[in-house]
N, C-alpha and C positions, 0 to 999 in steps of 0.2 A: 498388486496393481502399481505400488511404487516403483518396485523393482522396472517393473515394465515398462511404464514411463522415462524411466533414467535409461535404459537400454533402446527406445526412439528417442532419445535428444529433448526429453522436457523435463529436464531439470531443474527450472523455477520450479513448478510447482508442486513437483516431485519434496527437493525441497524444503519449500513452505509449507508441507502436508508434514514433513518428517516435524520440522518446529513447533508446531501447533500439536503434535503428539506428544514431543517433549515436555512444550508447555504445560499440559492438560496432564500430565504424571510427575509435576514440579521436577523435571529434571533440566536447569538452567546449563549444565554442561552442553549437552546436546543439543538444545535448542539455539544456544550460541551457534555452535556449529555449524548444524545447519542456516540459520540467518546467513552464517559469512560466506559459506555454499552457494546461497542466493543471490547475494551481495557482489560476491566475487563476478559473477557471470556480466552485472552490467555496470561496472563503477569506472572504465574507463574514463570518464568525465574529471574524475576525480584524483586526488593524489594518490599515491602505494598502500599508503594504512589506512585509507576511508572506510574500505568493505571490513577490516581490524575494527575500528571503530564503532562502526555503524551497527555491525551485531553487537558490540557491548553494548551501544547504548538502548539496541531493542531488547535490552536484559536487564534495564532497568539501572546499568551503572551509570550513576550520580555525573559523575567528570566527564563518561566518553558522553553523556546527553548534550552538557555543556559546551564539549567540541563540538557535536553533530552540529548546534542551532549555530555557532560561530560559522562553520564549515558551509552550512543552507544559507545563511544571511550573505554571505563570500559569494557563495553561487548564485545566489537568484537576483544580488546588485548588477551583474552583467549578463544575463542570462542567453544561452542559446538559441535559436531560432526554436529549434526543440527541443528540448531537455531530458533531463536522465530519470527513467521513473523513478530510479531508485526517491527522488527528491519527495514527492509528494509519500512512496510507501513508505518511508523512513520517519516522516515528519509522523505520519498517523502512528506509526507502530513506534514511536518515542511519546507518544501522549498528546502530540500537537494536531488531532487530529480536524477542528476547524481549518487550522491554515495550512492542513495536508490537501482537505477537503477544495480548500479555494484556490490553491496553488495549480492541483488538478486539472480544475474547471479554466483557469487564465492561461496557461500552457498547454502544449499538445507535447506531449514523450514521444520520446523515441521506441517505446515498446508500449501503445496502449493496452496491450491484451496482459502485460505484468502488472500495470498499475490497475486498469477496470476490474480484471482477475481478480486482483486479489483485494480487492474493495470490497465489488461489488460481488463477483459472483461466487462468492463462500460465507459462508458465516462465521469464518476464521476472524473477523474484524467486528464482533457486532456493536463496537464504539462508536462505527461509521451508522448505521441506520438510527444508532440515535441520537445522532450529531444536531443540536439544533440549525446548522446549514445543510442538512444532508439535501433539502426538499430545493435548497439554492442552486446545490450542487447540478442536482438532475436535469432542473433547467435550462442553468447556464451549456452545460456539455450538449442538449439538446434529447439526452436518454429520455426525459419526460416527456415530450413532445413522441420522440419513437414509440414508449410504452400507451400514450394514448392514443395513436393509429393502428399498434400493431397486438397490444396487450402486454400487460408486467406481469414478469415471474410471481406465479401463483405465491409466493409469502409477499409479494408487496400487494399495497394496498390505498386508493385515493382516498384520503379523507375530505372531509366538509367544508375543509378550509380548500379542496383541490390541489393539496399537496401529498407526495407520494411517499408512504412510509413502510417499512420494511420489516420484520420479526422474523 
């Protein structure tokens, strides 16, 4: 099904799917790889070694994290009218996932279907459902308000507070 994917042109997710496999078999070569795979596709925003960077730092190297938050804090002091998902997926999949989460919700990307993708609609991320902003999140972006006219993917769930949580 990968293969398949990458042969009609969805390559994000394609991917994110290969990463997350890597992941899930501790093999950080390949999951780098693929990150920068991903990365490469929408970092134009950004300078020549970003998407370099950015997969280290979704691999947990110490330094490249420390550029990534310099390189985010750079971008989001002037930010574009619509910004680069990479911003918000980058922050979550470096451990910043609150202010992946908020960054999300206060800007609109350039590709919502990379960033919601891969947020919300995998459980590649499941940092994010239990983000203590996640239930902020849903709000703000208006997906709660949808999920209660229209129905939430059977693993989410409203709780008693009326806030939407996810497993």
């Amino acid at each position: 099904m990968i293969d398949r994917a990458r042969q009609v042109g969805l390559g994000w997710p394609a991917a994110v799917t290969l990463a997350s496999i890597a992941s899930k078999r501790g093999d950080l070569a390949n999951k780098r790889k693929y990150y920068l795979e991903s990365y490469q596709a929408l970092s134009a925003d950004f300078d020549p070694e970003a998407a370099e960077i950015f997969a280290s730092a979704s691999i947990g190297d110490v330094a490249a994290i420390a550029r990534t938050r310099l390189m985010m804090d750079a971008y989001l002091a002037n930010p574009p009218e619509f910004i680069s998902p990479l911003v918000p997926v980058v922050l979550i999949r470096i451990g910043d996932v609150e202010r992946g989460l908020n960054v999300g919700a206060e800007h609109i990307t350039t590709n919502e279907a990379a960033f919601l993708g891969d947020t919300l609609g995998t459980r590649l991320v499941p940092e994010v459902w239990a983000s203590p902003v996640f239930p902020e999140f849903l709000r703000k972006t208006g997906i709660a308000a949808y999920w209660d006219e229209f129905g939430a993917p059977e693993q989410c769930q409203k709780n008693q507070k009326g806030d939407y949580r996810c497993e």
